[in-house]
N, C-alpha and C positions, 0 to 999 in steps of 0.2 A: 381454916383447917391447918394442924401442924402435924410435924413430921411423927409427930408419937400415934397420932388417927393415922399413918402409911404404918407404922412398924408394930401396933395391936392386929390388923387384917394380916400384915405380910407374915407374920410366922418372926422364930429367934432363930433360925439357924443360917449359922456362919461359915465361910469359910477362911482359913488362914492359912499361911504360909511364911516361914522365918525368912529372913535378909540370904540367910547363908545356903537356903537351899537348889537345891540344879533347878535350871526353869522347865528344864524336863518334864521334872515331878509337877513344875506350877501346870503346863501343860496338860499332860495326863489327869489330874485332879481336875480343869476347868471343861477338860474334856467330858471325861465317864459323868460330871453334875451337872453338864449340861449350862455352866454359870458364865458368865464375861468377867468378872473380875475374882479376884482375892485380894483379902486384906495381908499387910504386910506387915507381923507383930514380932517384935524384939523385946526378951522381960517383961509379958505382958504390958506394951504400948507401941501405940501405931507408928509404923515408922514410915510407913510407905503402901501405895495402891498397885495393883499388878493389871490390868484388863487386857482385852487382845487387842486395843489400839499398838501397847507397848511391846508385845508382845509379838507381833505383826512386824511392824518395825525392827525388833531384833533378830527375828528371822530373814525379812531382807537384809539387813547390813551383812548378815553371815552367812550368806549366799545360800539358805534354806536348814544350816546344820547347826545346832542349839549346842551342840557338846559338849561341853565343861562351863558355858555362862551361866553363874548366879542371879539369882534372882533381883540380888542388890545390885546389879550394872543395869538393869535396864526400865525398873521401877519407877513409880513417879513417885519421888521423895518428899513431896507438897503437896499431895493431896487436897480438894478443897473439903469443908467439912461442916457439918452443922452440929444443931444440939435438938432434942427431942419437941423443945418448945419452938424452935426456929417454924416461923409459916411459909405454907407450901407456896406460897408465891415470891418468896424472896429465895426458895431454893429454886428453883424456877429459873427466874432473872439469874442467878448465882453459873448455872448449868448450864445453861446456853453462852453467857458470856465467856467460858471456858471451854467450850465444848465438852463438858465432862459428863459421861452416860452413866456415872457412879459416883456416889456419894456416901462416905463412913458417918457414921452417926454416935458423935461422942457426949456424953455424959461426964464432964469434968475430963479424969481422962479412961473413964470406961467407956469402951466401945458397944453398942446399943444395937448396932445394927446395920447395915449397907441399904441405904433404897438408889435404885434407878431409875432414870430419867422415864422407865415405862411404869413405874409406882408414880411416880408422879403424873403423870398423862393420867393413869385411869384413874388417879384418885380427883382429877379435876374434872372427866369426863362423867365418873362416877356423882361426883355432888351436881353438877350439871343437870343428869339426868333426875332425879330425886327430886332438883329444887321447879325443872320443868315438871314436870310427873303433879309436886305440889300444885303450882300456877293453875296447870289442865285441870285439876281436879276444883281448884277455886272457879275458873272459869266456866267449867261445865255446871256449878251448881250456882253458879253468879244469876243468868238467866231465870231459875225458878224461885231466887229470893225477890227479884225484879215484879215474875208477875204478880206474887201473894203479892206486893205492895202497891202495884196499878190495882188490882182487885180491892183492895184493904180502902182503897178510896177515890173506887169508881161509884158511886150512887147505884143501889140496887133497886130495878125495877117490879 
């Protein structure tokens, strides 16, 4: 499975926010969408990831009060990142070695999409399930090819 099977089910909508803007605004925006991160895009290209790890973090160091800090002090300017064809299990390995609970999904340098670490879980959860669901359904009709073949050459009396 790759990241393009997470980003066809997950939908295209994004969120952004420029380097220069108040984290206020990042704030308010991550709030009312309900989201943990934004992307952080300068002349349309990624420059940086926003989520409430960092965001968390700059509110402690500033004893609760965001004021005048930019977006671009407290971002993560390295982002890790994949491409559409990258497989779900090497982002996987990727995310946990970083701890990072989001991931920008780049396309040369078009941005494609954000999946997180919970795209990822359900989409492993999700083939799990399917490919068990398969198995059961082989298993349950395994039995009735069994006995047509004990029949097929049992001697009939």
């Amino acid at each position: 499975m790759k990241v393009s099977d997470i980003l066809r089910v997950k939908g295209g909508t994004l969120f952004t926010i420029q380097p220069d803007e108040p984290l206020a605004r990042a704030i308010t925006t991550m709030s009312e969408h309900d989201i943990g991160s934004l992307v952080v895009m300068s002349h349309g290209d990624l420059v940086g990831m926003l989520t409430f790890r960092e965001v968390i973090q700059a509110v402690v160091k500033s004893a609760g009060v965001v004021g005048t800090t930019l977006v671009r002090s407290v971002m993560d300017d390295h982002p890790l990142t994949c491409t559409p064809q990258t497989e779900i299990d090497e982002v996987r390995r990727m995310m946990l070695e970083r701890h990072a609970r989001y991931m920008p999904v780049l396309n040369q340098r078009t941005l494609m999409g954000v999946i997180s670490f919970y795209d990822v879980a359900k989409a492993v959860v999700d083939s799990q399930d399917f490919e068990n669901r398969m198995l059961k359904a082989y298993i349950r009709d395994w039995p009735v090819e069994e006995q047509a073949a004990e029949e097929a050459v049992r001697p009939q009396n």
